[in-house]
C-alpha positions as CSV (number, residue, x, y, z in Angstrom):
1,X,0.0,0.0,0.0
2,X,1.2,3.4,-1.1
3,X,2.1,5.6,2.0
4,X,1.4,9.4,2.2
5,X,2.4,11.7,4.7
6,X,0.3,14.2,6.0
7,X,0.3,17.8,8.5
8,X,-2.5,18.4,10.6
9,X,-4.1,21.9,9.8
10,X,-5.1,24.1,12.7
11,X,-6.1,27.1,10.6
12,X,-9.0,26.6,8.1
13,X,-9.2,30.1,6.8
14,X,-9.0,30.6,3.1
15,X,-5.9,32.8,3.2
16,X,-4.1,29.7,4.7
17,X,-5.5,27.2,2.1
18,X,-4.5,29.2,-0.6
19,X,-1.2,29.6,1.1
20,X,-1.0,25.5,1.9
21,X,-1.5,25.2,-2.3
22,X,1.1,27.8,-3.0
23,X,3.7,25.5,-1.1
24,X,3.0,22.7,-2.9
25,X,-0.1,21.1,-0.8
26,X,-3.5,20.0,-0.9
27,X,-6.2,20.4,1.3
28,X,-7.9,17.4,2.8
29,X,-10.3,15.7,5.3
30,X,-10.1,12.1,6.9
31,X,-13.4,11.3,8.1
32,X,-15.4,7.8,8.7
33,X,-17.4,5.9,11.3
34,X,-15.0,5.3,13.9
35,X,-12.9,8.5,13.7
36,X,-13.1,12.1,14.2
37,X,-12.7,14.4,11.0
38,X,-8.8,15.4,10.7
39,X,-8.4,18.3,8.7
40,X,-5.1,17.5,7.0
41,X,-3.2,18.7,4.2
42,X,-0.7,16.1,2.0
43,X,2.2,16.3,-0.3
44,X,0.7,17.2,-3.7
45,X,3.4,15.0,-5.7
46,X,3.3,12.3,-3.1
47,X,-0.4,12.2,-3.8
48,X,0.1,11.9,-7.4
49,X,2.9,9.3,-7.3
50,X,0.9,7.7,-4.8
51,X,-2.2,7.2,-7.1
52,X,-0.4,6.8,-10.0
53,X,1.3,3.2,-8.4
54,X,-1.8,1.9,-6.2
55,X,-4.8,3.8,-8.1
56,X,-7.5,5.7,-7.0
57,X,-9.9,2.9,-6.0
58,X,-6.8,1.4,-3.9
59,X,-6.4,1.4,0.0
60,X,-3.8,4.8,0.7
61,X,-2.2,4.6,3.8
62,X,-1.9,8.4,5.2
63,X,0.2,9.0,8.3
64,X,-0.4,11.9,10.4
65,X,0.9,13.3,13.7
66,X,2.2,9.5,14.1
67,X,-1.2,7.3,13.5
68,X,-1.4,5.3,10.2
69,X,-5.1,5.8,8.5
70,X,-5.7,3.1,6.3
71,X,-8.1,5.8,3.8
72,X,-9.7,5.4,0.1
73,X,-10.1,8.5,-1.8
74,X,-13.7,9.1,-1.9
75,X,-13.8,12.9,-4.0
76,X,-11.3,14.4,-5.4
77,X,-12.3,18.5,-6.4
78,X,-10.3,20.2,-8.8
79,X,-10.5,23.4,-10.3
80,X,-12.5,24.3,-13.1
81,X,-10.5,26.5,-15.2
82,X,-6.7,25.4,-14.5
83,X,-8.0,21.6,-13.6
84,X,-5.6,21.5,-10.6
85,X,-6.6,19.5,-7.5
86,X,-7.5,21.7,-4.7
87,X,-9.3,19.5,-2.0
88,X,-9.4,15.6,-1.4
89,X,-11.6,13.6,1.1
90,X,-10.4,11.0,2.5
91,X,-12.9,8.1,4.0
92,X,-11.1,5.7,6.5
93,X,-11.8,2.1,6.0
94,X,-12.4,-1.5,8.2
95,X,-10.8,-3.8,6.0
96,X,-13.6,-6.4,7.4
97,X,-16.4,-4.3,6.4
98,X,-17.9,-3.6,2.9
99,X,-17.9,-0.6,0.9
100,X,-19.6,1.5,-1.8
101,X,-17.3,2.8,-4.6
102,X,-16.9,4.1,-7.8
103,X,-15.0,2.2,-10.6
104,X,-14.0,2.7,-13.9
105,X,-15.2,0.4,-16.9
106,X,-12.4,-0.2,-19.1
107,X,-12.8,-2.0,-22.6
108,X,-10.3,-4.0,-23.9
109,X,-9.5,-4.8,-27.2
110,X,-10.9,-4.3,-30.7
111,X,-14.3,-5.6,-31.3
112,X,-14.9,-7.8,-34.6
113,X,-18.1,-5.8,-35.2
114,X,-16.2,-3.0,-35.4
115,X,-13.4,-4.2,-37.9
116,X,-16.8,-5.0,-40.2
117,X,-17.7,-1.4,-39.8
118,X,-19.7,-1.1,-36.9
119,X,-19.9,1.3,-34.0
120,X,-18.7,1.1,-31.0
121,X,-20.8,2.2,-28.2
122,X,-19.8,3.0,-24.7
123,X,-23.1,3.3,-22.3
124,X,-21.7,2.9,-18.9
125,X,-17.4,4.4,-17.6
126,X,-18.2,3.7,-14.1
127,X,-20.2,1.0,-12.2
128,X,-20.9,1.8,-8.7
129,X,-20.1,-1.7,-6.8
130,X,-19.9,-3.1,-3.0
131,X,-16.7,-4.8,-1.8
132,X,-14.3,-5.5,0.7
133,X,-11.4,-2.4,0.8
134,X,-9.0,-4.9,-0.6
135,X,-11.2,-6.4,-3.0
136,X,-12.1,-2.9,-4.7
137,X,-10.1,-3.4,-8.4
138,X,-8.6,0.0,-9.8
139,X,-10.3,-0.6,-13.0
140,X,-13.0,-3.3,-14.4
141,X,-11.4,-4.4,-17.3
142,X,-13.9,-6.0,-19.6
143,X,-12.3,-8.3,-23.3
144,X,-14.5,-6.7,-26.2
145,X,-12.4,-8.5,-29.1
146,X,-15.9,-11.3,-29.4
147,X,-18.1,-8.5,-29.8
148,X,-20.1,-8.7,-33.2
149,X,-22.5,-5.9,-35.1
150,X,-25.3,-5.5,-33.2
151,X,-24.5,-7.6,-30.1
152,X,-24.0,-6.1,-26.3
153,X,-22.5,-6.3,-22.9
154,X,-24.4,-6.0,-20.2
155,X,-23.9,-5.7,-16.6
156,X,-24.6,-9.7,-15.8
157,X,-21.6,-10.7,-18.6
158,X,-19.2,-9.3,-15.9
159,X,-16.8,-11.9,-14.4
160,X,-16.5,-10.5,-10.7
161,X,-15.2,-14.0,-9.1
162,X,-17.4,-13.4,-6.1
163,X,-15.2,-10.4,-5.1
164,X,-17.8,-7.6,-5.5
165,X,-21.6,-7.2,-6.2
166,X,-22.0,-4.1,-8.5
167,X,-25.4,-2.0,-7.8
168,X,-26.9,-1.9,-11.3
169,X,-29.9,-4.2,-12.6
170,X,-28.3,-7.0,-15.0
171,X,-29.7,-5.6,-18.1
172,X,-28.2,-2.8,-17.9
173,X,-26.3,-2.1,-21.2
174,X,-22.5,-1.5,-21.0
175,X,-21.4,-1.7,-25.0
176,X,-22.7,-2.3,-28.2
177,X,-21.6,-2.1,-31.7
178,X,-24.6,-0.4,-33.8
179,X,-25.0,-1.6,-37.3
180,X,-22.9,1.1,-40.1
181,X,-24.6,4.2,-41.3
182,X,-26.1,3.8,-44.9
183,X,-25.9,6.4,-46.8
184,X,-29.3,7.0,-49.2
185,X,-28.5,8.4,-52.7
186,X,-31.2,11.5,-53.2
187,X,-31.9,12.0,-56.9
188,X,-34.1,14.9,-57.7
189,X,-35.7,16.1,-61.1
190,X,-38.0,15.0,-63.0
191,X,-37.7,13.7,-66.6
192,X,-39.4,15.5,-69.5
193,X,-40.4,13.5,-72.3
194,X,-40.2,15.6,-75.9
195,X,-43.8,15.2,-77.8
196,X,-45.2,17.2,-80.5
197,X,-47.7,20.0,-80.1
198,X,-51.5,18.5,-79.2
199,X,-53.1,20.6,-82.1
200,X,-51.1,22.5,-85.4
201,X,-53.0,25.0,-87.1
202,X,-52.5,24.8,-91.2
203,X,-53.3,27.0,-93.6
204,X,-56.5,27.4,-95.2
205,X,-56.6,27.8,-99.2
206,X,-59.3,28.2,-101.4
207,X,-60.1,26.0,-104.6
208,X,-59.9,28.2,-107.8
């Protein structure tokens, strides 16, 4: 388990946030059932490295004023214009007791449907699922090369080896390939068939 460290903050006020950010830090929160709420702040590049090795769905371990918090990231707030991180939350975790969390749906592969010209279709990123701390994967990985035109994934075709139960009804489409746009040919105008006049007017002469 990755290991950040962390500095208890005593002063919440916005001047001293900003000031935490300038010098390199990010503003965060451990909180959970059996633990009061420790306003922290951690290493910005130890955070990053740290999610980078373990991943965001991982157990962290943070370590602050000497006492190890075995934590999951559970929001991470950046900002919207410059996209920087600027507050984390931290929930603390029993690793005997089951969790909610959020986990990205990754699709592997090339599907078949699409090398006939298909369309790949992505419905669901995440699936929220239940687990054990250390059974939460970083990603759910799921082998799209079978996939044909006009066939789906759903929820139930997930392999989860009895290490999670994920909160969506079974039916619930994941990805499709959709059939290849056909393109209809338009043709306007009409055809005009040439025909002689319905009546000609002759000359009349007179008989000497």
């Amino acid at each position: 388990m990755a290991l950040i460290e962390a500095q208890v903050r005593t002063d919440v006020k916005n001047s001293n946030v900003q000031q935490i950010r300038k010098n390199g830090y990010i503003p965060a929160v451990i909180y959970g059932k059996n633990v009061n709420n420790k306003v922290i702040s951690v290493d910005a590049a130890h955070f990053l490295q740290a999610i980078r090795t373990a991943g965001r769905t991982n157990i962290l371990i943070i370590r602050v004023a000497g006492e190890e918090h075995p934590v999951i990231v559970r929001e991470i707030q950046k900002d919207p214009i410059r996209s920087e991180i600027i507050h984390l939350d931290f929930q603390e975790v029993d690793g005997t007791k089951e969790i909610e969390a959020e986990v990205n749906v990754q699709l592997v592969g090339e599907a078949a449907g699409v090398k006939d010209g298909g369309v790949l279709q992505q419905s669901l990123h995440r699936l929220s699922i239940r687990a054990l701390p250390t059974n939460i994967p970083s990603s759910i990985d799921i082998d799209i090369t079978h996939l044909q035109v006009g066939q789906v994934i759903t929820v139930q075709d997930i392999q989860t080896e009895g290490k999670y139960e994920i909160n969506h009804e079974p039916t619930e489409v994941i990805a499709s390939v959709l059939p290849p746009k056909q393109e209809e040919e338009i043709h306007s105008g009409e055809e005009q068939e040439a025909g002689r006049p319905e009546s000609e007017e002759g000359r009349e002469t007179t008989a000497p």
